[in-house]
C-alpha positions as CSV (number, residue, x, y, z in Angstrom):
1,X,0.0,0.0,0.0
2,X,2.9,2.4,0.2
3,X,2.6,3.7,-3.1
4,X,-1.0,4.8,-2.2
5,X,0.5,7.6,0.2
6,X,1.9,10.0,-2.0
7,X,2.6,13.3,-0.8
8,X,0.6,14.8,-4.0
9,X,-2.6,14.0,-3.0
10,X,-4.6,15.1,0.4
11,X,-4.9,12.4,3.5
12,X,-8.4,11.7,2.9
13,X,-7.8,11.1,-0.9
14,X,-4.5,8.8,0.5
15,X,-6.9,6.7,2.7
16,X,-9.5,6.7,0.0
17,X,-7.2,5.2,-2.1
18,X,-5.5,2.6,0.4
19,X,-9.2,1.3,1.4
20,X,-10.2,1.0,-2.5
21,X,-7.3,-1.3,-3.0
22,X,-8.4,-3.5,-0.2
23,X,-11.6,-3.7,-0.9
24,X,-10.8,-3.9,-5.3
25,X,-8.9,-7.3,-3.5
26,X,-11.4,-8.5,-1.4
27,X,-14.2,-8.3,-4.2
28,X,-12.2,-9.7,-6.8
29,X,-11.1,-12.8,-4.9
30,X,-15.3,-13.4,-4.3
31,X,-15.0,-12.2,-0.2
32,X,-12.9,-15.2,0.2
33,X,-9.2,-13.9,0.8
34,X,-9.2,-11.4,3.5
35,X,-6.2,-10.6,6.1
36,X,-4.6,-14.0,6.8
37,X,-2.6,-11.9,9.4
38,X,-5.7,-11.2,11.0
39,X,-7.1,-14.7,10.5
40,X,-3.7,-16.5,11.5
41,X,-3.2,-14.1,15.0
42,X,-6.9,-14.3,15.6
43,X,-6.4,-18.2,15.7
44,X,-3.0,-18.9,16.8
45,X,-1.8,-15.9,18.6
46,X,-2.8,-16.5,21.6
47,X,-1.1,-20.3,21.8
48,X,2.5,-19.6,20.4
49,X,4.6,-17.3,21.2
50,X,5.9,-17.4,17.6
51,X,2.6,-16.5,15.5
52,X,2.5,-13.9,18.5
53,X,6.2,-12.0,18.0
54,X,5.6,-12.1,13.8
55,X,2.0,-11.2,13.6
56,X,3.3,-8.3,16.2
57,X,5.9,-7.1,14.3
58,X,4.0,-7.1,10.8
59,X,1.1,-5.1,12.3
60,X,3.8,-2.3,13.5
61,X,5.4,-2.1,10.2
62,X,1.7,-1.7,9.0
63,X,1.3,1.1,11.9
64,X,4.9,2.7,10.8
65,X,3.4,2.7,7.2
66,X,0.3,4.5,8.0
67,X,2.1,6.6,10.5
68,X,4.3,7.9,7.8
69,X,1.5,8.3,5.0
70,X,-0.8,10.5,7.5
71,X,2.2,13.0,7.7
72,X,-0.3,15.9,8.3
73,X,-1.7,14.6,11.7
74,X,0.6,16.2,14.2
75,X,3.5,13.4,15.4
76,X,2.5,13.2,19.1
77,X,-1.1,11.8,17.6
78,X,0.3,9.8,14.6
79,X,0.7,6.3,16.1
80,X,-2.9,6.4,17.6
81,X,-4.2,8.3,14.1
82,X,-2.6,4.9,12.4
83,X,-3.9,2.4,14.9
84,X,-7.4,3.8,14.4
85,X,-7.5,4.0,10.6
86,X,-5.6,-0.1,11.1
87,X,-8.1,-1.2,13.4
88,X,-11.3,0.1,11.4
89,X,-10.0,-1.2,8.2
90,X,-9.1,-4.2,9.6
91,X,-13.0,-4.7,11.2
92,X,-14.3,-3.1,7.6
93,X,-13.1,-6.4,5.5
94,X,-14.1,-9.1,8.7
95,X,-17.7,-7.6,8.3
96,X,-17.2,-7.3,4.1
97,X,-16.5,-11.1,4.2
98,X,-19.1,-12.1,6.4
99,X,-21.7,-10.0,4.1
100,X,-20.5,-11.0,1.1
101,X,-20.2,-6.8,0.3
102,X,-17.6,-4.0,0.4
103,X,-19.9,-1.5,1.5
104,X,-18.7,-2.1,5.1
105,X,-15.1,-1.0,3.0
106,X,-16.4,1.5,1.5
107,X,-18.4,3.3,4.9
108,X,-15.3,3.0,7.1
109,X,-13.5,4.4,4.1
110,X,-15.6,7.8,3.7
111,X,-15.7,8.4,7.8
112,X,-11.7,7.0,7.5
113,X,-11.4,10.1,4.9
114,X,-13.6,12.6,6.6
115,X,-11.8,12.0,9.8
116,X,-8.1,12.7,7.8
117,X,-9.6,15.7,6.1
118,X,-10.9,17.2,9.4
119,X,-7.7,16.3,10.9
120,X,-5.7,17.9,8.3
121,X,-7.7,21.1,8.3
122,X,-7.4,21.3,12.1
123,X,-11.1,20.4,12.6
124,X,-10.6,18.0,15.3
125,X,-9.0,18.2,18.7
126,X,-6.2,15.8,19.4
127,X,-7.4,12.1,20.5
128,X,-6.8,11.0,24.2
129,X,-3.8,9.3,25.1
C-alpha cells in the first residue's frame, strides 16, 4: 500500500485510495481472501509465542506505514491516528467477508477520509492518550 500515500494527494484522498485497494482485492477474490494476518493471530496468537512476536511485528510495520503516510496529523497523535484508521480497516473487510459486500469497506472508508480531512484542516481536537 505504500505507493497509495503519495505526498501529492490530500490524506483523505490517500486513505480513500489505500481502502479502494483492499476492498478492489477482497471483491475480486469473491469475499474469500481477506487478512490471513488477522485470521492466523486471531487463531493462533494467543497459543504460540511465535505467531504472537511475527504477527506483532507485521502489524507495527503496517502502523509505521500508515504513521508515515498520515504526515499531516501532528506526530504526538500519529501512532494512535494509524492504529485507528488499522483497526477500522481491519474490522471493515471481517464484516465485508461475512456479508459478502464492500460497503462495510467503503463506509469506514468515507468516515476513514472525513476523519483525515478534518484532521488535516485542524477540525478535530487531538485524541486521548
Amino acid at each position: 500500500l505504500a505507493h497509495v500515500f503519495r505526498e501529492d494527494i490530500s490524506a483523505g484522498q490517500r486513505v480513500l485510495a489505500a481502502v479502494e485497494v483492499l476492498a478492489g482485492d477482497l471483491e475480486d477474490s469473491g469475499f474469500a481472501e481477506g487478512c490471513p494476518l488477522a485470521t492466523i493471530s486471531l487463531e493462533l496468537a494467543a497459543t504460540s509465542a511465535v505467531i504472537r512476536v511475527a504477527a506483532a511485528q507485521a502489524y507495527e510495520s503496517w502502523i509505521g506505514a500508515i504513521t508515515r503516510g498520515l504526515s499531516e496529523v501532528p506526530p504526538d497523535q500519529a501512532r494512535a491516528v494509524a492504529i485507528f484508521v488499522l483497526s477500522s480497516i481491519e474490522g471493515a473487510m471481517l464484516l465485508a467477508r461475512v456479508q459478502q459486500s464492500r460497503a462495510p469497506i467503503d463506509q469506514v472508508g468515507a468516515m476513514l477520509a472525513t476523519l483525515a480531512t478534518a484532521f488535516e484542516s485542524g477540525f478535530l481536537p487531538p485524541p486521548p492518550g
